[in-house]
C-alpha positions as CSV (number, residue, x, y, z in Angstrom):
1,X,-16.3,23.7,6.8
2,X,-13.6,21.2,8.1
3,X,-12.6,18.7,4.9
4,X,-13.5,15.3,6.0
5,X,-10.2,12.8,5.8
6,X,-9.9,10.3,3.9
7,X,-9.1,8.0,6.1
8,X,-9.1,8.2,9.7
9,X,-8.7,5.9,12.9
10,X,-10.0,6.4,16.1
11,X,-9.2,4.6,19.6
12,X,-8.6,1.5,17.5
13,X,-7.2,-1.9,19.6
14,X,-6.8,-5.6,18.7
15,X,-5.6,-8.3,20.5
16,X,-4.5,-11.4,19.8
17,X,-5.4,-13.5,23.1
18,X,-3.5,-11.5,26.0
19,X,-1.0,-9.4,23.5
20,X,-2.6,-6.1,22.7
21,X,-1.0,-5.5,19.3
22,X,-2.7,-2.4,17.9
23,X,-3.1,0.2,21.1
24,X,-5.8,2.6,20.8
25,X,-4.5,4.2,17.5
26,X,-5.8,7.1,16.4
27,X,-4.7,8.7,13.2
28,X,-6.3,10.7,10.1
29,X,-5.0,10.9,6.7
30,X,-5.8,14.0,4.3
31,X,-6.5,13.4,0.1
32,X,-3.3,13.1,-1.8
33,X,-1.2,12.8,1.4
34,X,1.6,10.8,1.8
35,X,2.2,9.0,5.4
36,X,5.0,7.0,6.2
37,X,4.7,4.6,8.8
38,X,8.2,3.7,10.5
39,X,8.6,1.3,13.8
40,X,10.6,-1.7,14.9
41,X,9.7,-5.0,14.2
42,X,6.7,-6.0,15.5
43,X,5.5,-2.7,16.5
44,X,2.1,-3.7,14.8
45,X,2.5,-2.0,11.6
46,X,1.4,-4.8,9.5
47,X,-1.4,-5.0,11.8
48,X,-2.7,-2.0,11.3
49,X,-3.0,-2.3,7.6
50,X,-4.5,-5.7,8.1
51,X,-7.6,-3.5,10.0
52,X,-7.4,-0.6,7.7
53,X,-7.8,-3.3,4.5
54,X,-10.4,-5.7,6.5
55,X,-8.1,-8.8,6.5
56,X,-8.9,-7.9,10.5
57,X,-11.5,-6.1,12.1
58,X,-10.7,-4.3,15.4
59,X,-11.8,-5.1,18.9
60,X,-12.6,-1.6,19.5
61,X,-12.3,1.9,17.9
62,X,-13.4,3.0,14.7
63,X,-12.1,3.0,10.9
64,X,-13.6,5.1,8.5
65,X,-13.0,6.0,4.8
66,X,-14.1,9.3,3.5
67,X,-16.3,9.8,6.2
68,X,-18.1,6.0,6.0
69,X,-17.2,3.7,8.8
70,X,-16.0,0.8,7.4
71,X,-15.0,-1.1,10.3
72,X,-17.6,-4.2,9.7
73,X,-16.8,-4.2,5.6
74,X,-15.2,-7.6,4.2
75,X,-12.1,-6.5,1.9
76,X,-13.5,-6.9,-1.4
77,X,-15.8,-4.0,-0.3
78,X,-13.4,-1.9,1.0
79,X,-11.3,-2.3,-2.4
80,X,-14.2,-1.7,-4.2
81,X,-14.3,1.6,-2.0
82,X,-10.9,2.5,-3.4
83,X,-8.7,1.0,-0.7
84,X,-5.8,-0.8,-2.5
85,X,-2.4,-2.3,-0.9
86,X,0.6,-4.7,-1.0
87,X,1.8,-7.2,1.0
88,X,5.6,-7.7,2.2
89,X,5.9,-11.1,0.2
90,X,4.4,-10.5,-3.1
91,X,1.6,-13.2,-3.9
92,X,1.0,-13.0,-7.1
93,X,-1.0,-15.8,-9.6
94,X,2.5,-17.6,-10.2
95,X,1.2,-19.9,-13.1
96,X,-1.1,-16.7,-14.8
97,X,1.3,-14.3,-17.0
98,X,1.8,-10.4,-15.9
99,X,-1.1,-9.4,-17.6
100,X,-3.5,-11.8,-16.4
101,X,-3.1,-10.6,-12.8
102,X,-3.6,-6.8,-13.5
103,X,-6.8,-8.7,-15.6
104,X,-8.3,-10.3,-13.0
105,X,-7.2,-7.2,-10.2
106,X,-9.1,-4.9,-12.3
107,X,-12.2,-7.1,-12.6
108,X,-12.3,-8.4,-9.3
109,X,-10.8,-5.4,-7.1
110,X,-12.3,-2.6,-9.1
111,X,-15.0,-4.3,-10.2
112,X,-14.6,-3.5,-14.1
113,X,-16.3,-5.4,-17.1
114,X,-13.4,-7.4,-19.2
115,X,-13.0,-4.7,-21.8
116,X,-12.4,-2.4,-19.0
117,X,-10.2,-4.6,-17.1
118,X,-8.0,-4.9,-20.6
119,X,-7.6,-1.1,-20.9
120,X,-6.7,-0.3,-17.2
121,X,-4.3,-3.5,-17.5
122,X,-2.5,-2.4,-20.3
123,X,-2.4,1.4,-18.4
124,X,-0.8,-0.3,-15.6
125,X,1.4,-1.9,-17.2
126,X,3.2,0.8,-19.2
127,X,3.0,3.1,-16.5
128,X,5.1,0.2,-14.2
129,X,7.8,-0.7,-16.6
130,X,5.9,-4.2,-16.9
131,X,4.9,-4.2,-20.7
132,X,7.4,-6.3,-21.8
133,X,6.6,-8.6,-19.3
134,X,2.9,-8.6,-20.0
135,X,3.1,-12.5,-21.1
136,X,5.2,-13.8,-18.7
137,X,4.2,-15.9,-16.0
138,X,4.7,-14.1,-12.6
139,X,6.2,-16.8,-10.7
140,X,9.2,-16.4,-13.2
141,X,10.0,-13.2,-12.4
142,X,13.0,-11.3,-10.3
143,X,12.7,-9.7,-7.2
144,X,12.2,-6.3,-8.4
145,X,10.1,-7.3,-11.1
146,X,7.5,-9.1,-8.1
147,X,7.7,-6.2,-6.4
148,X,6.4,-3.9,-9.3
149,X,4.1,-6.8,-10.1
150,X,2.6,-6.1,-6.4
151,X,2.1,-2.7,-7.5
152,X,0.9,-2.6,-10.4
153,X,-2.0,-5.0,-9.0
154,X,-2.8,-2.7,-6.5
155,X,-2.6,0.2,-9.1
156,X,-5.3,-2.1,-11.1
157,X,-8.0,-1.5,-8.5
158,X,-8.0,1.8,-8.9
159,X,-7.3,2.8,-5.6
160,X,-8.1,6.8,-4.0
161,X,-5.8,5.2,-1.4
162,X,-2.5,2.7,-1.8
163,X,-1.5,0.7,1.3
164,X,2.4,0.0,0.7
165,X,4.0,-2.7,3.2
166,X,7.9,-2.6,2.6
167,X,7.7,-2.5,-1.0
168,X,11.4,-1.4,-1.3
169,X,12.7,-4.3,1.0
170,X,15.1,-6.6,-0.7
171,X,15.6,-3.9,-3.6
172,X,19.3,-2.7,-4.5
173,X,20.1,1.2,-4.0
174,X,19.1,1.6,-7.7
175,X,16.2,-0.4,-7.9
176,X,14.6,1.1,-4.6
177,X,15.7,4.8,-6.6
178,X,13.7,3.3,-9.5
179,X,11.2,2.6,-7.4
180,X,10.8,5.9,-5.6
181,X,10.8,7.5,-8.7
182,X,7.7,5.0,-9.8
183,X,5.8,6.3,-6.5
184,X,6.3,9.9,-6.6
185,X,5.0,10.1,-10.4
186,X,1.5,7.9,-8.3
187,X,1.7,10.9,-5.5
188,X,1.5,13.1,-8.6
189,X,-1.4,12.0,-9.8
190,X,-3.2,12.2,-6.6
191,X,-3.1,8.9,-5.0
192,X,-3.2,9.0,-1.3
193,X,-0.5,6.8,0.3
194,X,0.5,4.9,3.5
195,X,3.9,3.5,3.3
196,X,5.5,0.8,5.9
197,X,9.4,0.7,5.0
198,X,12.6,0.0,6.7
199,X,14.4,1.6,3.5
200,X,14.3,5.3,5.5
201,X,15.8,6.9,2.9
202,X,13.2,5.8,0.4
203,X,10.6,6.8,2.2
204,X,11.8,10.2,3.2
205,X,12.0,11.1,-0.4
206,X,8.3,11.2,-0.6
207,X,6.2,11.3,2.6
208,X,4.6,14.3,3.6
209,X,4.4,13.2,7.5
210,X,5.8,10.5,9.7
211,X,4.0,8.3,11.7
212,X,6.0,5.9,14.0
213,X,4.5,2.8,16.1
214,X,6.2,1.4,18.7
215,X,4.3,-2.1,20.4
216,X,1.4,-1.1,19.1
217,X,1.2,2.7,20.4
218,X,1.6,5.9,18.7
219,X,5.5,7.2,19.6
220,X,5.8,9.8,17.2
221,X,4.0,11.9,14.8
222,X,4.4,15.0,12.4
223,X,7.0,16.0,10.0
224,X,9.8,13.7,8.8
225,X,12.6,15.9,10.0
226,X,11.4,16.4,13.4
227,X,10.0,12.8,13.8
228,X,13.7,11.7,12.6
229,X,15.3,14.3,14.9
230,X,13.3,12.8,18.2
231,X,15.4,11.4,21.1
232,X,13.1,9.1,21.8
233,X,12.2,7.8,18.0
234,X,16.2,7.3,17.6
235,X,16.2,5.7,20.6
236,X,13.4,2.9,20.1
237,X,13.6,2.4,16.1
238,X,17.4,3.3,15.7
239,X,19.2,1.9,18.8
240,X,20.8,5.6,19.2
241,X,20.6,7.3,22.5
242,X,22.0,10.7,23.9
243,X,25.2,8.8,25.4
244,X,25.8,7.3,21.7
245,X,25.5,10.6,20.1
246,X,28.1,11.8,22.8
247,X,30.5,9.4,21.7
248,X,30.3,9.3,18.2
249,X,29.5,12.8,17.5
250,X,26.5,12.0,15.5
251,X,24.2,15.2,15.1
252,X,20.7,15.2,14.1
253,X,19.5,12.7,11.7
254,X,19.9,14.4,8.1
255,X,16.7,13.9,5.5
256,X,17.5,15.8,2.8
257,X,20.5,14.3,1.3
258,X,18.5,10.9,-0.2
259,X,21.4,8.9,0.1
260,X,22.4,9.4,3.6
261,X,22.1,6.4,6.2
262,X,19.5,8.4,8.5
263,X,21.1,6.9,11.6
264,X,24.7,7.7,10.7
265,X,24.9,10.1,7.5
266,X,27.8,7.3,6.2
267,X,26.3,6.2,3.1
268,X,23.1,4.3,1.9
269,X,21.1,2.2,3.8
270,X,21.4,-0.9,3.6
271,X,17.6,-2.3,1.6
272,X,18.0,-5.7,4.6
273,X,18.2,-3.3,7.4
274,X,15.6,-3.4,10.1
């Protein structure tokens, strides 16, 4: 008997007026699988995690979450489901300290009673660096701190799946290292993930597969080497084509060394680049 996904798209499209920005997508992702989602800007990555978490329902196609379509759901359902995620720009409660927001994500997102809520908050906090933070008000923390802060609410729903959108953008090399490190002790644990990131080297570190949108249509699919080796993904996301390579002498884009610009093997990549 074939294992049912966990989450799978089928022939999904939305417009917005005449711009079709999600283009009959189909995709399935396995338990404890890690997908990376790489495209240019405004391929419709964001999009699709906007239909996946319900802040959009499709125009057509189907969504569906461990077998159950879910495409008519509201999003508090669907978190309740165990569909967690980020956004680019964390939005945190800026006047409620650290610990209030994992409070109220656990009670509100995972639906736990206020004893509950206390535990899994003070779970999530340890377990993102964020204990010692755990009475200060977000909207006085760093950038990196925000970002874990976006985390570790999502982490406080309890999520079977975690939707990431560019949580390492902005981050310094060490802090996005940090960071990785933070997510590949989550894939240990069993959490299925989709990650959207610019910061290719951050993502390679931990994704299983490569999924690569390109206005709004599937481009590329499949392993991370051989996605990252395609003429045509190098083309579209990196700007790189066969007479470039000619002249430069750049070979195939290297994925194990973690520290490698993908598109040039000269050093890291920059955490602004897109």
């Amino acid at each position: 008997m074939t294992a049912v996904p966990l989450l799978s798209l089928t022939g999904v499209r939305k417009r917005f007026g005449a711009l079709t920005v999600t283009d009959d997508v189909t995709l399935a992702v396995e338990p404890g699988e890690t997908l990376g989602i790489l495209g240019p800007n405004g391929a419709g990555k964001t999009t699709l995690f906007n239909l996946v978490s319900g802040d959009l329902r499709p125009d057509a196609g189907r969504i569906a979450f461990d077998g159950r379509d879910i495409g008519r759901l509201p999003p508090h359902a669907r978190c309740r489901l165990g569909i967690g995620r980020s956004y680019q720009v964390p939005q945190p409660f800026g006047h409620m300290s650290v610990f209030e927001n994992l409070v109220a994500a656990a009670c509100f997102g995972a639906g736990e009673a206020e004893e509950a809520a206390w535990e899994t908050a003070h779970e999530v906090l340890a377990q993102t660096g964020l204990l010692r933070h755990a009475n200060t008000p977000a909207g006085g923390l760093t950038l990196l701190d925000r970002k874990r802060l976006e985390l570790a609410r999502a982490l406080a729903t309890r999520p079977r799946l975690l939707l990431l959108d560019e949580i390492a953008g902005g981050l310094t090399e060490h802090e996005a290292r940090a960071l990785v490190e933070e997510l590949a002790r989550i894939k240990a644990a069993g959490v299925t993930m989709i990650w959207i990131e610019h910061v290719v080297h951050a993502l390679l570190a931990i994704a299983d597969r490569l999924f690569v949108l390109d206005a709004g249509r599937r481009l590329a699919e499949g392993a991370p080497q051989a996605v990252m080796a395609s003429a045509e993904v190098r083309r579209v996301y990196m700007g790189i084509d066969g007479a470039d390579e000619e002249a430069t002498g750049l070979g195939p884009v290297p994925v194990s060394d973690g520290d490698a610009n993908p598109g040039t093997g000269r050093g890291p990549v920059p955490s602004a680049a897109r």
